[in-house]
Structures are given as structure tokens and as C-alpha cells.
C-alpha positions in Angstrom: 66.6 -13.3 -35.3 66.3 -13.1 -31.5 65.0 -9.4 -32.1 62.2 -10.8 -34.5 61.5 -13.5 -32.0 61.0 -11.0 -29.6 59.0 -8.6 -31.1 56.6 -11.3 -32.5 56.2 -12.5 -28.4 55.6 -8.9 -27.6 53.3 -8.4 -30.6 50.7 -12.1 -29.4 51.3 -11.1 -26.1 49.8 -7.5 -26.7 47.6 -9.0 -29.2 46.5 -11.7 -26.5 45.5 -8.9 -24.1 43.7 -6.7 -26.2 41.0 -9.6 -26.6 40.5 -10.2 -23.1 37.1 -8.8 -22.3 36.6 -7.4 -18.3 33.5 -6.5 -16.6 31.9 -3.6 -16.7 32.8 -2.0 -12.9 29.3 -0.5 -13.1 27.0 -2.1 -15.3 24.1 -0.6 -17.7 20.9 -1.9 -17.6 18.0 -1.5 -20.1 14.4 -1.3 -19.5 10.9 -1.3 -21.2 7.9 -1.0 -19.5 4.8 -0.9 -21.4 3.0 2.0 -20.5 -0.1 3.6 -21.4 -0.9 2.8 -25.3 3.2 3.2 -25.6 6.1 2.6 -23.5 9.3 4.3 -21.3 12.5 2.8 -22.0 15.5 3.8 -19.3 19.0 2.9 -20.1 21.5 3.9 -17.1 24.5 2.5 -15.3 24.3 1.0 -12.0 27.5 1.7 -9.9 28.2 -0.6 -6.5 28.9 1.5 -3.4 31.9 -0.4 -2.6 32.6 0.8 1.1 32.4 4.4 -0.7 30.5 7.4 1.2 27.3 8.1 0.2 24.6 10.6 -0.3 26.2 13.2 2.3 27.7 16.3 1.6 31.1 15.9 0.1 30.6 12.3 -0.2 32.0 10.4 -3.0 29.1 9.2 -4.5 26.2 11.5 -5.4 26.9 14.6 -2.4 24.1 16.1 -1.8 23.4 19.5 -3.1 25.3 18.7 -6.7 23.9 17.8 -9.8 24.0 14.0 -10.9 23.7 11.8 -13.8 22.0 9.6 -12.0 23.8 6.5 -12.3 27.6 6.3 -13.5 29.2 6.8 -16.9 27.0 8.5 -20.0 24.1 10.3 -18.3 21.0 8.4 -17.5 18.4 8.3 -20.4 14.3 8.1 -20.7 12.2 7.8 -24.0 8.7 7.9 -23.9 7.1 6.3 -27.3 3.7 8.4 -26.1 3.0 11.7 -24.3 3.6 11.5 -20.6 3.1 13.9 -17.8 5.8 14.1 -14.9 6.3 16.5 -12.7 3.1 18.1 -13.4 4.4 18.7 -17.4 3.3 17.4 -20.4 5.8 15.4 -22.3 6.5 15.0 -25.7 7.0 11.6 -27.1 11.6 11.8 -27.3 14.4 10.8 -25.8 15.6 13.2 -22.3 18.4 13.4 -20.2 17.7 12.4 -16.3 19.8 14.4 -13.9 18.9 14.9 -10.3 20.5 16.5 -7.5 20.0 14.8 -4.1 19.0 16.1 -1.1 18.6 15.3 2.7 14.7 15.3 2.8 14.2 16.1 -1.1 15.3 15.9 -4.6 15.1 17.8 -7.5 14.3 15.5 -10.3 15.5 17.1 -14.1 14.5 16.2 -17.0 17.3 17.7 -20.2 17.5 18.1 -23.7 21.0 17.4 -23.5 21.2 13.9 -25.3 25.2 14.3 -26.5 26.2 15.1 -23.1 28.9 12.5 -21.0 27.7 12.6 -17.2 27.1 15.9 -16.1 29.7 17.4 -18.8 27.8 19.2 -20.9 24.9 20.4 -18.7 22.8 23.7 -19.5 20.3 24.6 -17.4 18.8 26.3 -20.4 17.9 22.8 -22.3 15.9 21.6 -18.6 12.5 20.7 -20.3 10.9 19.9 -17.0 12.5 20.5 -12.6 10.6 19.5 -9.8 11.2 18.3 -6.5 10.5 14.3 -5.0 10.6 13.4 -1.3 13.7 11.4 0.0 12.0 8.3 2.3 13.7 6.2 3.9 14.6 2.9 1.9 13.5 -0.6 4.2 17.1 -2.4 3.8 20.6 -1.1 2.6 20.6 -1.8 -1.0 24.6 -2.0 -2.4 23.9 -1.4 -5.9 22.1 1.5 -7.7 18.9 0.7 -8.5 16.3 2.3 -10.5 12.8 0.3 -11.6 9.0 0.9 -12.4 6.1 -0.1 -10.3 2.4 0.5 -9.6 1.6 0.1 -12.9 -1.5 0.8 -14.0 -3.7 2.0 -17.2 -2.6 5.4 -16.6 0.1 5.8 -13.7 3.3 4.6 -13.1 6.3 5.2 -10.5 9.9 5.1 -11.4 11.6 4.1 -8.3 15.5 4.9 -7.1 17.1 3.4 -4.2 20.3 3.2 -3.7 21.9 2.4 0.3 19.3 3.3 2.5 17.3 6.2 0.5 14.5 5.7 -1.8 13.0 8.4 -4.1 9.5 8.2 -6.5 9.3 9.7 -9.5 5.7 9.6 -10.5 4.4 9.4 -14.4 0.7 10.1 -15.4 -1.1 9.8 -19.0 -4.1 10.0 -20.3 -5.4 7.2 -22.5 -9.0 7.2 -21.5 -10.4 9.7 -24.0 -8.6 8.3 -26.5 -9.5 4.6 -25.8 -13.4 5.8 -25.2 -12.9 7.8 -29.1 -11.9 4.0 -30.2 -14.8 2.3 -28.5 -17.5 5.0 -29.4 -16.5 4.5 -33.1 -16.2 0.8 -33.0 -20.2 1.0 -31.4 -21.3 3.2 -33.9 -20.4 1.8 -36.9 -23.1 0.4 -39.0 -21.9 -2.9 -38.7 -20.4 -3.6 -35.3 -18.1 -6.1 -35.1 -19.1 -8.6 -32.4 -15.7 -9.1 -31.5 -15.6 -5.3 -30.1 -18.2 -5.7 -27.3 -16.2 -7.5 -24.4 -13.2 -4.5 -24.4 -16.1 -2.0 -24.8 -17.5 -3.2 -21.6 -14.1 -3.4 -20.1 -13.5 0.0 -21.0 -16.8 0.8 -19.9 -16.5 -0.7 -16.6 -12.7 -0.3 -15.6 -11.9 2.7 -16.5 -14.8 5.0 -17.6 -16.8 3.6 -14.2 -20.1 3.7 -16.5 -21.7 0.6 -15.3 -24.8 0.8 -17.5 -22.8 1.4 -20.5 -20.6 -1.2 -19.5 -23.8 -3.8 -19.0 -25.3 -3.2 -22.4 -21.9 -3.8 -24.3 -21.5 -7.2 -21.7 -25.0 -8.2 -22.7 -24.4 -7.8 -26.5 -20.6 -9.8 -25.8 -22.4 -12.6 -24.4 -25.0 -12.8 -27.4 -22.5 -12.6 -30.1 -20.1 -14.9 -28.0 -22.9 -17.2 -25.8 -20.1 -19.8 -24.1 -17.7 -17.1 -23.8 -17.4 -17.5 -19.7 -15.5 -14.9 -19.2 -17.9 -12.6 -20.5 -20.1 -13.8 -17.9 -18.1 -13.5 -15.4 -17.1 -9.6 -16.4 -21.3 -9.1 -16.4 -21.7 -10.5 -13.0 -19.1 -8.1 -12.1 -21.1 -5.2 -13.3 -24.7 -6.4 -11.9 -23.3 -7.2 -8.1 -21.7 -4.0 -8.8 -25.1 -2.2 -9.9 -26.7 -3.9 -6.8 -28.6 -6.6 -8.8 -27.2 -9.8 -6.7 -30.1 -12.0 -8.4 -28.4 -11.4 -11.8 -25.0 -11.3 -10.9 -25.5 -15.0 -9.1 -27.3 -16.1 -12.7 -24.2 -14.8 -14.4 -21.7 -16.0 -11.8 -23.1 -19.9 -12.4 -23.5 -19.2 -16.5 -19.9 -18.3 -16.0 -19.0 -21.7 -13.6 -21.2 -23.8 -16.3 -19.2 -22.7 -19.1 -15.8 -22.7 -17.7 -16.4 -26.6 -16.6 -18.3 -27.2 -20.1 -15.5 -25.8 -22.2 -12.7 -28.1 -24.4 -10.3 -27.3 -21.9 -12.1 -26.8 -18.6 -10.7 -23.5 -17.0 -11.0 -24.1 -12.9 -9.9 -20.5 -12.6 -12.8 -18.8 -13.6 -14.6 -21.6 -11.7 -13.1 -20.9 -8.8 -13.6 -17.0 -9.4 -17.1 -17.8 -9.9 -17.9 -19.4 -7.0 -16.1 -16.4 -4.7 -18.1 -13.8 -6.4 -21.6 -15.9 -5.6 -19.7 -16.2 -1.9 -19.2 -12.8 -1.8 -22.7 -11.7 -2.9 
């Protein structure tokens, strides 16, 4: 009996152990960043330095001159849900493999077919899709735990950023969405019965990123027919005239805009105020 006793104790005491659920010691983080007309999504593991040596030759984190996952645990991942260009290569939409190998003044940034592999296990130089080299800058504080995150984000650029202690690496991304979004707008124009609704991102389009001010005035004109208290549509066509040099106009569209946004169900004192700085400005 005291045997049974003792094997059941030693059975909930096992049992009691195997449900305790500890920490990660280095912690995976997941993120999406809308990019482009898709996204990137990065899923690595961010390891603490912990007193350790760092980013030196021989150290014990990341040496310099060896190949790294880029993180800790399973290799460091990127999918891109649209075509990307990095390292001066297109990019398939697909899931890759981020290794890099550190450097004093650069780094080689890789990006790897090798999806199954565990860390740097695995590795063939032959499955690299893309290799190119980053600068190594100076990071402005010491940062403890592995960090990797977008920034300067914009229509078609991006920068995935590392910094980890006192270094800091960018990784730029490029694509080009600007034909494709002037196909959409051309074809939404041309149709033989335009919807109205299509006007004000056609002169966005127009004015943001193709720079074609004129186009971009005609399809703000047509906006704020189809949509007359729309004041932000006013506001975007004042834009375009101080920006075409006609200061008369843009002032008469600047106070449309101010007129509207006080006049509206639920007055909007942003555009107001933006209103009033672009007549300031003028």
C-alpha cells in the first residue's frame, strides 16, 4: 500500500510539473505591416543579451564574420503577400529564410529558400534567392533586447530596421504599385459611366504619387461636383492650385473647405484649422 501511495505522489507530482508553463527565455514576436497593395509579415525570436558578448569576433552572440539566424531559435522568417524588391532583386510573393552575417562596418543581408531549416542547421548557399551587403551605424542608446521593426513607411518604400546593443542595420524594401494603381484609375475614368465615387482617389493618385497636377485638378474638380459639401475635397483642390501657382483659387477653395467643415453635422475643426494654415501659408 505504501508503494501505491508512493507511486501515485510521484505520478501528481510529475503530473503537477508537466503543466507548469515557463517563459520563453527569448521570445517570438510577429509582425504585419501593410505594405504596398499587400503586406510583409516577420516572425523571429528576440534573445536578451544578458551580460553576454556581443557582435565581436568569437563572441557569444552573433560573432562577426559567421552566418546567423538572425534572432534565436527556428531561423528568422519574411513573407511578402506582393512582389517586393530588396537588395536590388525582385521578389516573388512567398515565404524566405533571413540569415545575415554581421560585420564590423557592414553586413551581408541573405535572403533563403530554406523554410524547414532550425537556425543555421540546414543552410545551403545554393537555395540564397537574394545576398547583399547593409552598412553597420551606430545605434543612439544600448538596446538589451533584439529588436527588429519597420519604418519610413510609405506608398512604395519601407525599412526593416535591426538593432540590437549598440549597432543598428537597414534593410531597405521597394515596390512598385504606381502603374498598377494608375491602370485602376485610367479604367475607372474611362468607363462610360464613371462612378462619382472614383474621382477624389483619382486625384489623390494624381496628385501624390503620379505628381500630374493638372490631371489631378480635373479629377478634384469633377469630386467636388459629384460630392459639393465634401470639404475635404476642397481642401485636397486647394492643395493642387497653390501648388499649380493659382493662390486666388486655392484661397477660394481653402475657405469652401473651412465653410463646409464648420457647416457639416459634425463640425470637423481639423480641416478648419488646416484650412486656415494653407490660406496662411499662401
Amino acid at each position: 500500500m505504501k508503494k501505491l501511495l508512493l507511486l501515485a505522489a510521484t505520478f501528481c507530482s510529475i503530473h503537477a510539473f508537466a503543466q507548469i508553463s515557463m517563459p520563453q527565455p527569448s521570445t517570438t514576436q510577429r509582425i504585419t505591416q501593410a505594405f504596398g497593395m499587400g503586406s510583409i509579415e516577420l516572425t523571429y525570436s528576440r534573445p536578451n543579451i544578458n551580460g553576454r558578448s556581443l557582435l565581436k569576433e568569437g563572441s557569444d552572440l552573433a560573432p562577426l564574420n559567421k552566418l546567423w539566424r538572425t534572432g534565436a531559435n527556428a531561423a528568422t522568417r519574411l513573407r511578402f503577400t506582393d512582389n517586393v524588391t530588396i537588395g536590388g532583386k525582385k521578389l516573388d510573393t512567398g515565404s524566405y529564410v533571413l540569415y545575415t552575417i554581421p560585420g564590423k562596418d557592414n553586413w551581408d543581408v541573405i535572403l533563403n529558400k530554406g523554410l524547414g531549416n532550425w537556425g543555421t542547421d540546414g543552410y545551403k548557399e545554393a537555395e540564397d534567392v537574394v545576398r547583399f551587403k547593409v552598412k553597420a551605424d551606430k545605434a543612439a542608446g544600448n538596446t538589451e533586447t533584439f529588436t527588429m521593426q519597420f519604418s519610413n513607411i510609405a506608398p512604395e518604400t519601407c525599412d526593416l530596421n535591426i538593432v540590437w546593443g549598440t549597432t543598428a542595420v537597414r534593410i531597405p524594401i521597394s515596390t512598385n504599385i504606381k502603374d498598377r494603381l494608375r491602370a485602376q484609375v485610367e479604367k475607372a475614368l474611362s468607363a462610360e459611366k464613371v462612378n462619382p465615387n472614383a474621382y477624389f482617389p483619382a486625384a489623390n493618385f494624381y496628385y501624390e504619387m503620379d505628381k500630374d497636377l493638372n490631371k489631378a485638378l480635373s479629377a478634384a474638380t469633377k469630386a467636388t461636383e459629384a460630392n459639393p459639401n465634401g470639404y475635404w475635397i476642397f481642401l485636397l483642390k486647394a492643395k493642387i492650385q497653390r501648388d499649380l501657382g493659382d493662390k486666388v483659387s486655392a484661397k477660394a477653395s481653402a475657405e469652401k473647405c473651412i465653410e463646409l467643415a464648420k457647416a457639416a453635422p459634425s463640425p470637423n475643426e481639423e480641416y478648419v484649422k488646416l484650412g486656415t494654415e494653407l490660406i496662411k501659408k499662401l
